[in-house]
KOLKE-714204 format. One record per residue (C-alpha): x, y, z. Coordinates in nm, 4 decimals, decimal comma, padded with zeros to 6 digits. Example, Ala and Ser with C-alpha at 12.3 -4.5 7.8 and 13.67 -1.06 7.14 Angstrom:
01,2300  -00,4500  00,7800
01,3670  -00,1060  00,7140
This chain:
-02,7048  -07,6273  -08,3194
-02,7714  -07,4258  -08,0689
-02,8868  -07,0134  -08,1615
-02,5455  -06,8582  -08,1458
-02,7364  -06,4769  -08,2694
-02,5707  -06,3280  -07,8983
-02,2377  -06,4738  -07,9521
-01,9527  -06,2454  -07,9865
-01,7932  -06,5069  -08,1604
-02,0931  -06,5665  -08,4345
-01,9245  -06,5714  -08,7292
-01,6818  -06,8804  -08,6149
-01,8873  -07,0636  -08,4152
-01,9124  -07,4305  -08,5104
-02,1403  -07,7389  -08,3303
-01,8048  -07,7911  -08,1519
-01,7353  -07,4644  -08,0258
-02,0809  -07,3330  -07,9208
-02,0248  -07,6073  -07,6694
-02,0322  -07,4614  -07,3127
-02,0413  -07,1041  -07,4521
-02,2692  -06,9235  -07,2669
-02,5209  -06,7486  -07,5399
-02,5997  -07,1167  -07,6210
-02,6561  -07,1743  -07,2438
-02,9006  -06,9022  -07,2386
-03,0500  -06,9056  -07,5418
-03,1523  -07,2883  -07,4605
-03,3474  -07,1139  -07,1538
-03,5271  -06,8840  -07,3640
-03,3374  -06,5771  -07,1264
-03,1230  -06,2919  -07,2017
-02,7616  -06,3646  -07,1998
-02,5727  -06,1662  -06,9114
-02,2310  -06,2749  -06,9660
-02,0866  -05,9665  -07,2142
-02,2587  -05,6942  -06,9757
-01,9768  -05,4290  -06,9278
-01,9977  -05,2496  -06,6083
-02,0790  -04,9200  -06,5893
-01,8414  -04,6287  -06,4881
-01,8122  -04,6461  -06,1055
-01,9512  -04,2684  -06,1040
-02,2994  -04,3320  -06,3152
-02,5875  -04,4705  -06,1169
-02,8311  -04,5482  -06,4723
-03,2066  -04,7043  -06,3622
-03,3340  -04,7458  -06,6630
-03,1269  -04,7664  -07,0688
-03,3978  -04,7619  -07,3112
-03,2846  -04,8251  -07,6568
-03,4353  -04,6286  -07,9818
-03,3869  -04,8436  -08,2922
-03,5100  -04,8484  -08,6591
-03,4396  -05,1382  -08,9315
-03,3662  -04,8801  -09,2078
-03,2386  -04,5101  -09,1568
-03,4406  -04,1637  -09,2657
-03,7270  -04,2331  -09,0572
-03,6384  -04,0047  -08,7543
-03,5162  -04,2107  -08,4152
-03,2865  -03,9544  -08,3491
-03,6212  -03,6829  -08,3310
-03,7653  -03,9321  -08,1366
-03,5043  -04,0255  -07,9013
-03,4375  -03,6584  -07,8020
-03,8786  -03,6188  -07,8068
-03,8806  -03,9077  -07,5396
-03,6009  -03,7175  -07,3409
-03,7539  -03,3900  -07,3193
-04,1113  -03,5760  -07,2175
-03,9195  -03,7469  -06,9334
-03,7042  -03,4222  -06,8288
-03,9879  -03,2425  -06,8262
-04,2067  -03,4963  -06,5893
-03,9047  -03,4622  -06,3384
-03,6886  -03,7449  -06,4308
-03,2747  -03,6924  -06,4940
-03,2231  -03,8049  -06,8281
-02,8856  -03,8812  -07,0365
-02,8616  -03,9450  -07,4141
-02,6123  -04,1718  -07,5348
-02,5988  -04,1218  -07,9091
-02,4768  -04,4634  -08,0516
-02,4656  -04,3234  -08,3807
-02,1149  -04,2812  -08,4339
-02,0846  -04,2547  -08,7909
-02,3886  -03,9950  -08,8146
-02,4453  -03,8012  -08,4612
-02,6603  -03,5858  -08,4510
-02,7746  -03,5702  -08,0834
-02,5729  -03,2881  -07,9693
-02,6320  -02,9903  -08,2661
-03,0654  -03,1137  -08,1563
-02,9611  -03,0225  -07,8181
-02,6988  -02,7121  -07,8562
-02,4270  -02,9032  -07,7150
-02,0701  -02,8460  -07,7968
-01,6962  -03,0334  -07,7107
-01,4737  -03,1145  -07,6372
-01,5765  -03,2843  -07,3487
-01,4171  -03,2753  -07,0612
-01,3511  -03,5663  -06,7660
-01,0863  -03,6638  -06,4895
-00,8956  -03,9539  -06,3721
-01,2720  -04,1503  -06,3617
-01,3453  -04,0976  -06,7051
-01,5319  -03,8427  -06,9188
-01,7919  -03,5961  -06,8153
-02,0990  -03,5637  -07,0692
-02,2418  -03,2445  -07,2114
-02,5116  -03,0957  -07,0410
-02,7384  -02,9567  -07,2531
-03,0046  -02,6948  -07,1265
-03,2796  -02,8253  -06,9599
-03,0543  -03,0866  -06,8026
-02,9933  -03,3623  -06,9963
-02,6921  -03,5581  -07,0377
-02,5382  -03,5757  -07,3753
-02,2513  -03,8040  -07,4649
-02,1813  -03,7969  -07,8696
-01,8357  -03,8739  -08,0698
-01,8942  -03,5235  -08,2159
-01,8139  -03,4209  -07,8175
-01,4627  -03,5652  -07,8537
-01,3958  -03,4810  -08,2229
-01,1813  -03,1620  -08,2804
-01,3962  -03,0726  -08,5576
-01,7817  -03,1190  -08,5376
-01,7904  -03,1814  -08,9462
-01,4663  -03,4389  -08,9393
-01,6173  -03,8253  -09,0627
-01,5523  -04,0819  -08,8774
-01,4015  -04,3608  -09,0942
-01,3518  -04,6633  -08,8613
-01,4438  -05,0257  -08,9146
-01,7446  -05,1694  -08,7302
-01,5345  -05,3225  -08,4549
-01,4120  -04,9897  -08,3450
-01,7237  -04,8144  -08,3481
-01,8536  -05,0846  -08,1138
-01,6038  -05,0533  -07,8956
-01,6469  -04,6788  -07,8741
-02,0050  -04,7518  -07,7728
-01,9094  -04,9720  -07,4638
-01,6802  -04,6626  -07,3578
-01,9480  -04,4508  -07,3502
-02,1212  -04,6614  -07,1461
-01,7915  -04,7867  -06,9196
-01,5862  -04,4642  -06,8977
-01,8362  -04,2129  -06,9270
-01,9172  -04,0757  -06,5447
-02,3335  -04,0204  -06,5854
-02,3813  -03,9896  -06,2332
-02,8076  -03,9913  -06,1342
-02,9788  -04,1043  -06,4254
-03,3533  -04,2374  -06,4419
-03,3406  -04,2981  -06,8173
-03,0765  -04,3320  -07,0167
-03,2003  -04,3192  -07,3646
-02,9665  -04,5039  -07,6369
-02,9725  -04,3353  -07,9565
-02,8447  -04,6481  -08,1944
-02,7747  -04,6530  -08,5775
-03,0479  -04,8093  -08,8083
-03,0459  -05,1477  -08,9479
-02,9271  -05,4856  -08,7213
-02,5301  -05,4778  -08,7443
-02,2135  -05,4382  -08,4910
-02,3876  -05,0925  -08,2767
-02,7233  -05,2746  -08,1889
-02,5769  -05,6220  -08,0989
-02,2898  -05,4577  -07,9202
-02,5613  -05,2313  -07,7178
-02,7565  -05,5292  -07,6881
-02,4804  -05,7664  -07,5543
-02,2594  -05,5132  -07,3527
-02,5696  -05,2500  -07,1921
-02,8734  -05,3462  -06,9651
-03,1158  -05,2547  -07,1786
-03,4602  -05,2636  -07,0490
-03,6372  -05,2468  -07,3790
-03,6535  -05,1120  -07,7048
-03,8493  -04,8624  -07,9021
-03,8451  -04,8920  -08,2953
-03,9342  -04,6311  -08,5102
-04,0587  -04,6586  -08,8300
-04,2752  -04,5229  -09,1463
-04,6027  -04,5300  -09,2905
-04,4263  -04,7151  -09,5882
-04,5445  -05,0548  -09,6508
-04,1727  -05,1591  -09,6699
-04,1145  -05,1056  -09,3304
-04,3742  -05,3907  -09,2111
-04,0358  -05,6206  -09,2882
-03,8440  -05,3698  -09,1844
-03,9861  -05,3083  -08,8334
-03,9951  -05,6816  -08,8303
-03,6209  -05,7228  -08,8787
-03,5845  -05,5079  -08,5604
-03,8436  -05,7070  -08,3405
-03,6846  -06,0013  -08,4340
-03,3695  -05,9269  -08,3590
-03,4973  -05,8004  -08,0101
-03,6545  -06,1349  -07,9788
-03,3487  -06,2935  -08,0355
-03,1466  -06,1064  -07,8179
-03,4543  -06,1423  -07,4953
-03,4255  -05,7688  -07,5172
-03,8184  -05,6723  -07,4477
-03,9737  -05,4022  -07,7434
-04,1826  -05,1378  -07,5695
-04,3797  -05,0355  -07,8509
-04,3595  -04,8481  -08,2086
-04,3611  -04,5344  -08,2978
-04,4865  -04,4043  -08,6049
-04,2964  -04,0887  -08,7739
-04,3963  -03,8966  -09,0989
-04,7170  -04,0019  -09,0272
-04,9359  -03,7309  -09,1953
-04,8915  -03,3340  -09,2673
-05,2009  -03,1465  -09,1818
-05,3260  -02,9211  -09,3891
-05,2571  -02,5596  -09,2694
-05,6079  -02,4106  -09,4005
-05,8575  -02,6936  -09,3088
-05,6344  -02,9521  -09,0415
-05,7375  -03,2345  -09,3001
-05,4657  -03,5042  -09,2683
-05,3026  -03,5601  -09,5186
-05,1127  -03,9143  -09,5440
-04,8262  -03,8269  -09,7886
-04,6311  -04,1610  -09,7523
-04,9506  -04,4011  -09,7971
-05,1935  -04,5294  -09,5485
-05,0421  -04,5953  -09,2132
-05,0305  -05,0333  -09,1570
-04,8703  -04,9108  -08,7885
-05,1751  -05,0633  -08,6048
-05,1534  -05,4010  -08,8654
-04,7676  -05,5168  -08,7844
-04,8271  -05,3782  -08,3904
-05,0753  -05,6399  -08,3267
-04,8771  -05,8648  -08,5453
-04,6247  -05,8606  -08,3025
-04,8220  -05,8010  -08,0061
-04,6897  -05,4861  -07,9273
-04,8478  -05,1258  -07,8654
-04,8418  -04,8556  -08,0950
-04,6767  -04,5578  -07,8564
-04,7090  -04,2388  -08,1048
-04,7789  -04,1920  -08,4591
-04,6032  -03,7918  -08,5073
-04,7264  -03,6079  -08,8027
-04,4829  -03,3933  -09,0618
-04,4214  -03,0816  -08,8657
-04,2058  -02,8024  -08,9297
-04,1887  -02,7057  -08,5757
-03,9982  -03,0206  -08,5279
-03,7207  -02,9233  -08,7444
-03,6916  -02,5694  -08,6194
-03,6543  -02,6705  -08,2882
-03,3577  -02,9185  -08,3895
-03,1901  -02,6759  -08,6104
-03,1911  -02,4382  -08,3549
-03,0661  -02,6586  -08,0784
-03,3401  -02,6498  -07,8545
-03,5353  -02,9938  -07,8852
-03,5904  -02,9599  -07,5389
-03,8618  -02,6836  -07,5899
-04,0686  -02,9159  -07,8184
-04,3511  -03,0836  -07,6174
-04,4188  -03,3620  -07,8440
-04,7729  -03,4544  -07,6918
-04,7646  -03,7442  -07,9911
-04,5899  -03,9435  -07,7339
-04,7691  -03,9312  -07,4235
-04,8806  -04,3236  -07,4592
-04,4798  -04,3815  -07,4596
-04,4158  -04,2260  -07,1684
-04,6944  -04,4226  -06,9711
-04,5334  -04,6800  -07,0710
-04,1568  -04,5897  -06,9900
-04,2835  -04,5109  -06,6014
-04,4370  -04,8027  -06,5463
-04,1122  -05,0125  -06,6640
């Protein structure tokens, strides 16, 4: 039977029905499946969407997502962040953005945060910052496409997609309903996240979505007296699974408390995370 892994109708798909359907169409030709793009909002004009994934949470892709925003802003690119998180944002507060957003007739306007970039985040439409958001998975997908189809993100180079860990309704909705031009998954020095990492890739693979590299976080803490690095989690395997999977290895970012004083105080922006300078060759040249 045909690989029905892009379907939106997976979990009741049969021999009979994958018939004609047009995942199975693509997925026979080894290409990405167009048919559940949404359109964007007739006011956004996006390049490039460049998703940030991990296969478990706690390992940082929301550090990393605003670190790759604030290297582009800062090379002269207009950047948005669409944080895909939904039931764990955390975008805005790492960028000292506040709601409630605001829009017109033509949808919602994002957030703009300080140094320019775009921020779109459920806690910008929430009355209350610290309110949960309890909703099944098949509203928090469609939530997702909104931001992407009613939100009005005018000029954008990159448009950096800040999605939830693990391989459920958020990625395959991003991956089915966005453009995505490729993927970045962070990960650990753990060796548990070899599978993990390969979870992601795989589902990438499945989808024809193209992985841009990994990124390593909590890589080392060096020691304040001496520099010695110090590898609290283990000895890295980073460089192992990348050439596993044929894929670069774009940053490996050490344990740093600067990192967490510039989210706290909502200024990510100033960080100039120089571990990802081999990312951001790579972004430009996509």
């Amino acid at each position: 039977m045909a690989d029905s892994s892009s379907c939106s109708s997976a979990s009741s798909c049969s021999r009979g029905s994958c018939e004609g359907c047009p995942s199975a169409a693509a997925a026979k030709k080894g290409v990405r499946n167009t048919a559940f793009l949404e359109a964007p909002n007739k006011n956004s004009n996006i390049k490039h969407v460049i998703g940030v994934v991990s296969g478990k949470g706690g390992v940082g892709k929301s550090l990393v997502t605003s670190s790759l925003a604030g290297i582009m802003a800062r090379a002269g690119y207009s950047v948005g962040v669409l944080d895909a998180d939904i039931t764990g944002p955390s975008i805005p507060k790492m960028f000292g953005v506040h709601g409630p957003a605001t829009g017109n007739d033509e949808g919602t306007f994002p957030e703009v945060a300080e140094d320019g970039t775009k921020i779109m985040s459920i806690n910008l439409m929430l009355d209350d910052e610290e309110s949960p958001v309890v909703w099944r998975g098949p509203v928090i997908a469609g939530v997702v496409k909104q931001f992407w189809t009613d939100v009005q993100w005018g000029d954008v180079d990159y448009l950096f997609v800040d999605m939830p860990p693990g391989t459920g309704d958020v990625p395959l909705t991003c991956f089915q309903s966005l453009p995505v031009d490729g993927i970045i998954i962070v990960t650990s020095p753990q060796e548990l996240v070899q599978m993990i990492v390969k979870k992601a890739y795989n589902m990438a693979e499945m989808m024809h979505i193209p992985v841009l590299g990994l990124v390593e976080n909590y890589s080392y803490i060096s020691c304040p007296d001496c520099g010695k690095k110090i590898e609290i989690f283990g000895e890295s395997h980073i460089d192992e699974v990348a050439a596993s999977l044929n894929v670069p290895v774009l940053g490996k970012m050490p344990m740093d408390r600067s990192f967490a004083t510039a989210a706290d105080a909502g200024r990510i922006y100033d960080l100039d995370n120089t571990y990802l300078s081999e990312a951001k060759l790579v972004l430009e040249k996509i």
